[in-house]
C-alpha positions in Angstrom: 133.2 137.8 78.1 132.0 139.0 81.4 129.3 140.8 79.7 128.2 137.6 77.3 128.2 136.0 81.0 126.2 138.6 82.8 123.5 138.4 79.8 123.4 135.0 80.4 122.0 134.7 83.8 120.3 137.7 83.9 118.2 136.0 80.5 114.6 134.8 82.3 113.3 133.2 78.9 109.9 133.6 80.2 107.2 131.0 78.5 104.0 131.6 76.9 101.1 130.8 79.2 99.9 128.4 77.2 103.1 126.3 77.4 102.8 126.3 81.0 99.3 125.3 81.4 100.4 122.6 79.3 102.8 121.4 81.2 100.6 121.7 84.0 98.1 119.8 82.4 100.1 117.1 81.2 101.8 116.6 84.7 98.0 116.2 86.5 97.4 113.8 83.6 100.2 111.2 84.2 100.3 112.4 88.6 96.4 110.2 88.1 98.1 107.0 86.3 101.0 107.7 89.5 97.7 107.5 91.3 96.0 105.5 90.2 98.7 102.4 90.0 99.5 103.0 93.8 96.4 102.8 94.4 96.0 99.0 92.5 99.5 97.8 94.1 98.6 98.6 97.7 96.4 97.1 99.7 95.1 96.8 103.3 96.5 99.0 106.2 99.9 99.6 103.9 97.6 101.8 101.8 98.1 105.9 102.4 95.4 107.7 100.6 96.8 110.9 101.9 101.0 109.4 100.6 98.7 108.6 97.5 97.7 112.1 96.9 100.9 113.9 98.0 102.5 111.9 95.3 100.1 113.6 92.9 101.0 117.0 94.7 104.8 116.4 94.4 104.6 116.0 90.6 102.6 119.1 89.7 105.3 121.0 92.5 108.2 119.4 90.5 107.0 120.5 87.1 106.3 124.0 88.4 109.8 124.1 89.8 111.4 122.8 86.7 109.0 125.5 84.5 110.4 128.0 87.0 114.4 127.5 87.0 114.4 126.1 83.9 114.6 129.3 82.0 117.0 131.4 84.3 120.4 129.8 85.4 120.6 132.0 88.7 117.8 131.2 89.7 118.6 127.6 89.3 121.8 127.6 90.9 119.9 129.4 94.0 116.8 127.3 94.2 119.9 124.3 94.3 121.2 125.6 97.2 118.0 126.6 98.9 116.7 122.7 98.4 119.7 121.2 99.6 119.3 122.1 103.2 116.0 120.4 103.2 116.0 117.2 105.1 112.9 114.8 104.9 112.0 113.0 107.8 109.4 110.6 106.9 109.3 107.0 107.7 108.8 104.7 104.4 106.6 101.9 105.5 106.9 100.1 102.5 110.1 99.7 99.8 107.8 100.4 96.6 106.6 103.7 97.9 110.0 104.9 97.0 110.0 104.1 93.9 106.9 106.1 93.4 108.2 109.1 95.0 111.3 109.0 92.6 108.6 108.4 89.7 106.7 111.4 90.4 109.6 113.7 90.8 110.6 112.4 87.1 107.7 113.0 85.9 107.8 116.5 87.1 111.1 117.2 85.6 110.0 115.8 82.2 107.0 117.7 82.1 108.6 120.8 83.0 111.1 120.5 80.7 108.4 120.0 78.0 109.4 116.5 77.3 106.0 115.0 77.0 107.2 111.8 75.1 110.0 110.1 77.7 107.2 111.3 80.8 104.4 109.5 78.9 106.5 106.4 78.1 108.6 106.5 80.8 105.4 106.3 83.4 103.9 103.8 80.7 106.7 101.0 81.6 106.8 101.8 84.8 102.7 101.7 85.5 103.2 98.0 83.4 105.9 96.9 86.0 104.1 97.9 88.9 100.7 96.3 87.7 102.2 93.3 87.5 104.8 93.0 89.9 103.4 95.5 92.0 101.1 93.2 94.1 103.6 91.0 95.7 104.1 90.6 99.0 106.8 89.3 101.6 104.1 87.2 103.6 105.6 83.8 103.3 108.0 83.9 105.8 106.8 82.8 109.8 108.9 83.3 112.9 108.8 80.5 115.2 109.6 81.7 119.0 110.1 78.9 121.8 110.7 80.1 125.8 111.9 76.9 127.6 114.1 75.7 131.0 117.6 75.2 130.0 117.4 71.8 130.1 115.2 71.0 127.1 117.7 73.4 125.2 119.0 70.4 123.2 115.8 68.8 122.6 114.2 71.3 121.5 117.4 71.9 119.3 116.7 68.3 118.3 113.1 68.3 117.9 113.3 71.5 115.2 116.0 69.6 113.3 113.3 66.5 113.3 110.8 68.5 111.4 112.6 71.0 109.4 116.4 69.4 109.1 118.0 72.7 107.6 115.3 75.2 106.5 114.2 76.3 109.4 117.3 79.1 110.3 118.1 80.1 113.7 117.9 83.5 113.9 118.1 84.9 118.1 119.4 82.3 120.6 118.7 83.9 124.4 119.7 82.3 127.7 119.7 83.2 131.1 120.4 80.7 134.1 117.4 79.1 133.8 115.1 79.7 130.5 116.3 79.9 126.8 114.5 81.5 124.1 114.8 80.3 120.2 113.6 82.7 117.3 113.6 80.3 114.1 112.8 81.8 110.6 111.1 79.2 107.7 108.4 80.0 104.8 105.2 78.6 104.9 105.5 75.9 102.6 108.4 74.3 104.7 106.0 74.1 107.5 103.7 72.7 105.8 105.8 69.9 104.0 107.1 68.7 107.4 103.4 68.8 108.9 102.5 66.2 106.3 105.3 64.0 106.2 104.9 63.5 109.4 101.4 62.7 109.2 102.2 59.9 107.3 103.8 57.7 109.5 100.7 58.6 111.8 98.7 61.2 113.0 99.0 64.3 112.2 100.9 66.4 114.9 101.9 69.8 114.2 104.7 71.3 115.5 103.9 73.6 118.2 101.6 70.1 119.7 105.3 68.2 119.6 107.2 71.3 121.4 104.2 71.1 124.1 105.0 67.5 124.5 108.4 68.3 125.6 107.3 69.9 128.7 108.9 72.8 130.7 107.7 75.2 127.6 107.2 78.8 128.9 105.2 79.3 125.5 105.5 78.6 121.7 104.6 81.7 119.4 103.8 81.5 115.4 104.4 84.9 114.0 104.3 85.5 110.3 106.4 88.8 108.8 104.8 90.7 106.2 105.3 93.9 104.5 103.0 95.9 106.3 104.8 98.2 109.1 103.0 100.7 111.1 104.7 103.7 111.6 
């Protein structure tokens, strides 16, 4: 038993060059479609050409590792416990570039592993999803920030209800002695709405005019949230 055991590990299976330059090649193939559908969902300052092409990179490494331990069991149970004291550091600027670095690494398995078919239609479904879903961005949202005295606390309360009733949401409420400082989240299209209703009953008066009209307003910011975060 020992020996049957001993055999075992000790058994490299080396592959034929030709399987692994296949495997190579096939890995390079589909790391371009990993590519090249990063490359169509990203746009603007998000976009990483260099993330782009270390996803490439991490496929080709991933098969090669897989070619490597998948043929000796010691040598996998080492390379195991070498990897798991590695500790990535990285900020991820956007949600979806994870997704790509856990497609690439699957890739590289099934490549290495010689399992052409679930790698080609794996990435297949997943390049579809991304084309199409890919592309869509968080940019609807806008932050509306008000400084005021304390005493136009309740107006301005008041005068936020006016326009927006309940869909604008009150995020960060500050307050000192004297000033007070409201952070309100509400899409785009709820601005909007409200900016037209109330033009017509009159003119058309948009919010941060009305908060002005108050008086005693420190300042009145429009900030709109995206995806895009700078590391």
């Amino acid at each position: 038993m020992r020996k049957a055991l001993l055999e075992l590990l000790e058994n490299t299976g080396q592959l034929e060059p030709e399987v692994i330059v296949l495997r190579m090649v096939m890995a390079t193939v589909i790391a371009f479609f990993i590519y090249l559908s990063y490359m169509l969902s990203h746009e603007g300052s998000i976009y990483s050409k260099k993330f782009n092409v270390s996803l490439m990179a991490l496929t080709t490494i991933t098969t090669a590792v897989m070619i490597v331990i998948g043929n000796n069991i010691a040598l996998s149970l080492g390379m195991v416990g070498a990897l798991s004291i590695v500790r990535f550091r990285t900020a991820i600027k956007d949600s979806r570039d994870t997704i790509y670095i856990f497609w690439a690494i699957v890739v590289g398995i099934c490549c290495g592993a010689g399992d052409y078919l679930v790698a080609s239609l794996g990435s297949a479904f997943t390049f579809l999803v991304l084309l199409i879903f890919g592309r869509i961005k968080n940019d609807d949202r806008l932050l509306l920030i008000i400084r005021t005295s304390r005493v136009n606390e309740e107006r301005v309360e008041a005068l936020i209800f006016q326009y927006y009733s309940r869909k604008a949401n009150l995020r960060v409420k500050n307050t000192t002695e004297t000033t007070a400082e409201f952070i309100y989240e509400l899409s785009r299209r709820t601005m909007q709405r409200a900016e037209k209703r109330k033009a017509g009953s009159g003119p058309r008066k948009r919010i941060t005019d009305a908060i002005y009209e108050l008086g005693g307003i420190e300042y009145c910011n429009l900030v709109m949230q995206n995806d895009e975060v700078s590391s």
